[in-house]
N, CA, C and O atoms as CSV, one atom per row, in Angstrom:
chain,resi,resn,atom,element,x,y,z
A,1,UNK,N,N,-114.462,43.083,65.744
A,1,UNK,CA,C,-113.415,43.997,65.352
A,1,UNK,C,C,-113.656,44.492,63.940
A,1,UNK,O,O,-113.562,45.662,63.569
A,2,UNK,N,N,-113.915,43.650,63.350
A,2,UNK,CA,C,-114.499,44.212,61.736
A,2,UNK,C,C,-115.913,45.069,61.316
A,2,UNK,O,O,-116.263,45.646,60.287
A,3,UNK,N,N,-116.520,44.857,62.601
A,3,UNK,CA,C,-117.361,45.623,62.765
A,3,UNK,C,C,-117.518,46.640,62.896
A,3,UNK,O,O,-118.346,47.141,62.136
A,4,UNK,N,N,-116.783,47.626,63.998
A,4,UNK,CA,C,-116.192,48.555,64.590
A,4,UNK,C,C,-115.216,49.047,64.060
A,4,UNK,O,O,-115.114,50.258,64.258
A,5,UNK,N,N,-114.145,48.416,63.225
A,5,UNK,CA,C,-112.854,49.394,63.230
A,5,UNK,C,C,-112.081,49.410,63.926
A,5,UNK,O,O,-111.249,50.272,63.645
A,6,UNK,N,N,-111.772,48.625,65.173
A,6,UNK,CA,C,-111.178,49.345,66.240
A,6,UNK,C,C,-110.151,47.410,66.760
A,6,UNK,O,O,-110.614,46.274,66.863
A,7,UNK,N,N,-108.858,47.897,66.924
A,7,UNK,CA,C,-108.537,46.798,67.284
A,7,UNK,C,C,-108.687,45.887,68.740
A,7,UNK,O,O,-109.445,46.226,69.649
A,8,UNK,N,N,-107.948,44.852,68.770
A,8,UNK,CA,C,-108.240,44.097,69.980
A,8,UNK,C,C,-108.296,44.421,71.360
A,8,UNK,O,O,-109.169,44.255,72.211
A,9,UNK,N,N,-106.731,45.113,71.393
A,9,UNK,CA,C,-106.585,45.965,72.486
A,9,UNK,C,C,-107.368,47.174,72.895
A,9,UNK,O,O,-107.565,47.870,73.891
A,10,UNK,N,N,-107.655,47.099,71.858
A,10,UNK,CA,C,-108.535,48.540,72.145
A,10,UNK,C,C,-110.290,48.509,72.552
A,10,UNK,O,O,-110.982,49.052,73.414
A,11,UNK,N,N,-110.490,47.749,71.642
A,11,UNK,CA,C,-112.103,47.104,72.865
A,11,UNK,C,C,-111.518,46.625,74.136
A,11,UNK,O,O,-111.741,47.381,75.082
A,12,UNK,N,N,-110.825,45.563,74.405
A,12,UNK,CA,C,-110.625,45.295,75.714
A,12,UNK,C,C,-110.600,46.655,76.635
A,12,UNK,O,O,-111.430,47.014,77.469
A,13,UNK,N,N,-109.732,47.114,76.339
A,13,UNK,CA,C,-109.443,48.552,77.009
A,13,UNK,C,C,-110.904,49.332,77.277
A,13,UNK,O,O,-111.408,49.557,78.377
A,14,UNK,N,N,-111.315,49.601,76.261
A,14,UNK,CA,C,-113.206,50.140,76.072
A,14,UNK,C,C,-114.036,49.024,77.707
A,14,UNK,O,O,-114.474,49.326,78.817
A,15,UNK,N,N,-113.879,47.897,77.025
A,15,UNK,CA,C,-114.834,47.090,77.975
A,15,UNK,C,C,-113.721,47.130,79.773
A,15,UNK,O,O,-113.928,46.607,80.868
A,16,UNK,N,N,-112.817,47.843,79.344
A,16,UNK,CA,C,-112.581,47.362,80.951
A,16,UNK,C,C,-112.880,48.602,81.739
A,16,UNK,O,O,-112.913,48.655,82.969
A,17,UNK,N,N,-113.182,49.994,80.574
A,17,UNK,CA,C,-113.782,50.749,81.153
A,17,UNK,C,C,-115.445,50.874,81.467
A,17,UNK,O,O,-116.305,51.625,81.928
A,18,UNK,N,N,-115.297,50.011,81.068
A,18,UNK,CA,C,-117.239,50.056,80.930
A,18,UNK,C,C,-117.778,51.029,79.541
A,18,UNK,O,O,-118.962,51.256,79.295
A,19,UNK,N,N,-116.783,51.448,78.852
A,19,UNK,CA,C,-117.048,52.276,77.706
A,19,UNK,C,C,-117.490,51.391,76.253
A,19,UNK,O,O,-117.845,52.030,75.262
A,20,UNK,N,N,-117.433,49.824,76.225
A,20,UNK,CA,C,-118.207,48.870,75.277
A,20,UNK,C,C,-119.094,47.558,76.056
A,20,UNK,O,O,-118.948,47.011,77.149
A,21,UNK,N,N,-119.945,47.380,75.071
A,21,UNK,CA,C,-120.464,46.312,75.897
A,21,UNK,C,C,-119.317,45.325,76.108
A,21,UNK,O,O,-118.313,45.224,75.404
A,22,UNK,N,N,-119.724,44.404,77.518
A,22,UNK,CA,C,-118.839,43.509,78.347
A,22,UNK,C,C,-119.401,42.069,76.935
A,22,UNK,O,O,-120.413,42.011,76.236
A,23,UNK,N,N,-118.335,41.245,77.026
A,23,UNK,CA,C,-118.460,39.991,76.060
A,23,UNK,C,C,-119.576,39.137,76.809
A,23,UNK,O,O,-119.951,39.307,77.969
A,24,UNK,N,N,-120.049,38.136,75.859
A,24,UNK,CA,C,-121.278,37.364,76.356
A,24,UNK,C,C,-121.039,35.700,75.977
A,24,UNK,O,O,-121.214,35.353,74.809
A,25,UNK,N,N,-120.693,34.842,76.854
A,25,UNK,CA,C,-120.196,33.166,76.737
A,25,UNK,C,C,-121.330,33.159,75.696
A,25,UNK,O,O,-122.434,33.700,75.745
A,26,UNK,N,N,-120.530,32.093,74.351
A,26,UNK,CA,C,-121.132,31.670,73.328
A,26,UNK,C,C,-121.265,30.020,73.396
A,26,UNK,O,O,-121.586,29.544,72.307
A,27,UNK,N,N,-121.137,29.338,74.148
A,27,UNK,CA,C,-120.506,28.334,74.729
A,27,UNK,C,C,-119.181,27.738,74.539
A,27,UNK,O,O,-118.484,28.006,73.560
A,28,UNK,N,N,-118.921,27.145,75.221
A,28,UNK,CA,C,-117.277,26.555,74.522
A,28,UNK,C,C,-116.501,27.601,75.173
A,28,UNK,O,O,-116.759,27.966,76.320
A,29,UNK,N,N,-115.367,28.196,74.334
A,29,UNK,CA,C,-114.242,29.171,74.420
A,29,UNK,C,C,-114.634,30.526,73.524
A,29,UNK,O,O,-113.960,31.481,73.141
A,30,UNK,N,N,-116.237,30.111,73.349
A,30,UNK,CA,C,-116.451,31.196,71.920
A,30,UNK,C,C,-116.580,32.461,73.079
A,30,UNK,O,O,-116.750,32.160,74.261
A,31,UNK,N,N,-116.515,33.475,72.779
A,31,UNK,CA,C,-116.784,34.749,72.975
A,31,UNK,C,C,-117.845,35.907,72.236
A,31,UNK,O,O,-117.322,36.206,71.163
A,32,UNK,N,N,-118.966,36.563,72.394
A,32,UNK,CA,C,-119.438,37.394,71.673
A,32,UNK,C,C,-119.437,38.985,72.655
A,32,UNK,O,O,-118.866,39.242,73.714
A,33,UNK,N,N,-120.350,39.863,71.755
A,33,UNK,CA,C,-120.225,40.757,71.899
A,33,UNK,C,C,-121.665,41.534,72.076
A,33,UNK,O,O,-121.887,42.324,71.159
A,34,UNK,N,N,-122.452,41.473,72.859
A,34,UNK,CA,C,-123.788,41.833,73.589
A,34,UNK,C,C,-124.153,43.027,72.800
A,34,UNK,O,O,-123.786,44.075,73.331
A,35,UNK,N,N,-124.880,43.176,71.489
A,35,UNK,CA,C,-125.756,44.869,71.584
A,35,UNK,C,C,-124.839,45.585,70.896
A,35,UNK,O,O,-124.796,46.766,71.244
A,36,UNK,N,N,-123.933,45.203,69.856
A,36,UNK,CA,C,-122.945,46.093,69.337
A,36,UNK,C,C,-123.698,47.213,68.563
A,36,UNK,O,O,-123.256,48.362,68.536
A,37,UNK,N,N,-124.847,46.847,67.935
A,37,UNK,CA,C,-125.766,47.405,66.598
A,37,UNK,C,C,-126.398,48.661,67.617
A,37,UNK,O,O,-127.007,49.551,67.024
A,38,UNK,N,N,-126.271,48.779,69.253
A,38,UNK,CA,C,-127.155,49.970,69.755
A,38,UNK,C,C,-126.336,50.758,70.270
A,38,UNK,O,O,-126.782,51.829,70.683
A,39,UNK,N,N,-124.763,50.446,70.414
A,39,UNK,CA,C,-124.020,51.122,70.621
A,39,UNK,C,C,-122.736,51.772,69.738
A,39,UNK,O,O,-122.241,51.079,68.849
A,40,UNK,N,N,-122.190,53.186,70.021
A,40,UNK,CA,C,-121.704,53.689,69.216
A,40,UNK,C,C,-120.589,54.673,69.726
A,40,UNK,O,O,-120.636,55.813,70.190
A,41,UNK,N,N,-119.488,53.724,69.439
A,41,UNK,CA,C,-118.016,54.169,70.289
A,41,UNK,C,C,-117.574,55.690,69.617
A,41,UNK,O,O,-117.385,55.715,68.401
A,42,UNK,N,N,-117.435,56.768,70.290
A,42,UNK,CA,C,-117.027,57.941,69.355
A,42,UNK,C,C,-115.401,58.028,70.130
A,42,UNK,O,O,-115.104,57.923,71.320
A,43,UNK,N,N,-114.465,58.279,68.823
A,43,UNK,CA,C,-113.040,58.336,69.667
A,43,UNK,C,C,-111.968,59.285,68.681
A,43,UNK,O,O,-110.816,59.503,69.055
C-alpha cells in the first residue's frame, strides 16, 4: 500500500478484477504481492 498509493480496499477490488497482481503465501498468515515493480495501475 505504501508502495502504490492506493488503499486496502482498493487493491483488493484491483485484484478481484484481475486489474493487480493476485497476493502470493509468504508463509504463515503473511501475505505478499507478486511483480508490483512491473506493473503499473493507471486510475
Amino acid at each position: 500500500m505504501h508502495l502504490c498509493g492506493l488503499s486496502r480496499s482498493t487493491i483488493y477490488d484491483l485484484i478481484s478484477r484481475e486489474a493487480f497482481p493476485k497476493q502470493i503465501s509468504l508463509g504463515g498468515k503473511k501475505r505478499g504481492v507478486g511483480a508490483v515493480g512491473n506493473h503499473r495501475v493507471d486510475g
